[in-house]
Structure formats: C-alpha cells, structure tokens
C-alpha positions in Angstrom: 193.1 94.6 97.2 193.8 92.4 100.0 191.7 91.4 102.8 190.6 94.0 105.4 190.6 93.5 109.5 188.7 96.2 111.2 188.8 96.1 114.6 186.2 98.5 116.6 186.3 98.7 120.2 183.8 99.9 122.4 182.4 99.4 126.3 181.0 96.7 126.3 180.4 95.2 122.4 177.0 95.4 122.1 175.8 99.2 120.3 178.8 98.4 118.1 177.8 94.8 116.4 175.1 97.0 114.8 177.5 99.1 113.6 179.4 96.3 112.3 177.2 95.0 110.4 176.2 97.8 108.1 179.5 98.6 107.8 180.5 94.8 106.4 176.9 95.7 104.3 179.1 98.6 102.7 182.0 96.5 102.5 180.2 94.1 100.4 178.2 96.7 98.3 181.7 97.5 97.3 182.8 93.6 96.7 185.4 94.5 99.1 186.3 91.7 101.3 186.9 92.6 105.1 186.6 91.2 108.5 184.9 93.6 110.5 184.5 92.9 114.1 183.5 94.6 117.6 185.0 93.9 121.0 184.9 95.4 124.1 187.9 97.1 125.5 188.5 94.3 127.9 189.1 92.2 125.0 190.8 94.5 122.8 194.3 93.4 124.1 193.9 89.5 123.3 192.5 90.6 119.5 195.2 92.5 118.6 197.8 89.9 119.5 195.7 87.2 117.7 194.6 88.2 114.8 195.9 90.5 111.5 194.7 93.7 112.3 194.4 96.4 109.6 192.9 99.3 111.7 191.1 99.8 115.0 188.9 102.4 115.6 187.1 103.3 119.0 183.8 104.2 119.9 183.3 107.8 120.9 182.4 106.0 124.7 186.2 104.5 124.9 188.2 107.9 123.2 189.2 108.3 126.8 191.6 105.7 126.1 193.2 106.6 122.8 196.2 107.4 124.5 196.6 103.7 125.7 195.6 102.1 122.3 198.5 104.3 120.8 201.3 102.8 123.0 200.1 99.6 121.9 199.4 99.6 118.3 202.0 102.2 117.1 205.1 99.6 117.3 202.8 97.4 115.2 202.0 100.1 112.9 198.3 99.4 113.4 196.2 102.8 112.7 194.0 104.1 115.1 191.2 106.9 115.6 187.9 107.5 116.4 184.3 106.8 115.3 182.9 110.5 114.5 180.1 110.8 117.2 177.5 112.2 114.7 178.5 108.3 112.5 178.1 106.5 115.8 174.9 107.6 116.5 173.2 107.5 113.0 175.2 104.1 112.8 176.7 105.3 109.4 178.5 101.9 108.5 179.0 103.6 105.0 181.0 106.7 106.6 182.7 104.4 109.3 183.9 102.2 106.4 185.2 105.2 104.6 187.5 106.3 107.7 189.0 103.1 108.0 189.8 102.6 104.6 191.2 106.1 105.0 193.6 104.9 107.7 194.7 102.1 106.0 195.5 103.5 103.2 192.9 102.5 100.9 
C-alpha cells in the first residue's frame, strides 16, 4: 500500500492538528504510512494544487462549503466528505482514519 495524503480542512487549523495527530497515531498503529495534515480553508486551495492529495475531509465547522470543495476536487478525482460531528468532538483519530481510508478505497 502506497503512501496516504489526508488533507483535513477546517476554520482556522488549530482544533484539527489534535485531530491529526491521533489520527497519524492510528496510522502508525497500523504501520500504515500516511501524511496527514490540517489547514484552514484559506489555505485549502494552495494545498491541493501543491501536493498529492489522496482525500480531504472537512470539519463539521466548514460543511457549509462542501459544495465548493466538490467543484474543485471532482475533476481531480480527489474524495471528499465530512468529519462525523460525534468523531470531531471525541477527536476519534481511529474512526476519522477509518472514513478516509474508506474514501480512498482502502
């Protein structure tokens, strides 16, 4: 298995580097290698032009702008959904793992 890129976007950047970093905990409790990253919305754009991205999920704060992400990533084929509410707020980087992988593919 190949490399993962997780993008997650949220508000600001901040709630979700928490997030990130149980969810790269899970990664590697799996051996599974993966770049997971948070950025905020404002810098959304410049990340997905730069770098590989396997899958981006939003935080339940930025769903409002699904819609937007779609026009953009669809043409790449880049998935796109997200973060369950109930996962975002117990910061369940096991559970948030499992939906991207589930996106992907995987």
């Amino acid at each position: 298995m190949s490399k993962k890129t997780i993008m997650l976007v949220c508000s600001a950047g901040m709630s979700t580097s928490l997030l990130v970093t149980k969810m790269q905990k899970a990664a590697d409790a799996r051996g599974l290698e993966a770049d997971i990253f948070a950025v905020s919305a404002s810098e959304a754009d410049q990340n997905i032009e730069s770098k590989d991205v396997n899958v981006l999920l939003l935080g339940p704060q930025v769903r409002f702008m699904k819609a937007q992400f779609e026009g953009k990533l669809a043409p790449k084929g880049i998935p796109l959904d997200v973060i369950d509410m109930k996962d975002y707020g117990m910061m369940n980087g096991e559970n948030v793992l499992n939906q991207a992988l589930k996106l992907i593919g995987e």
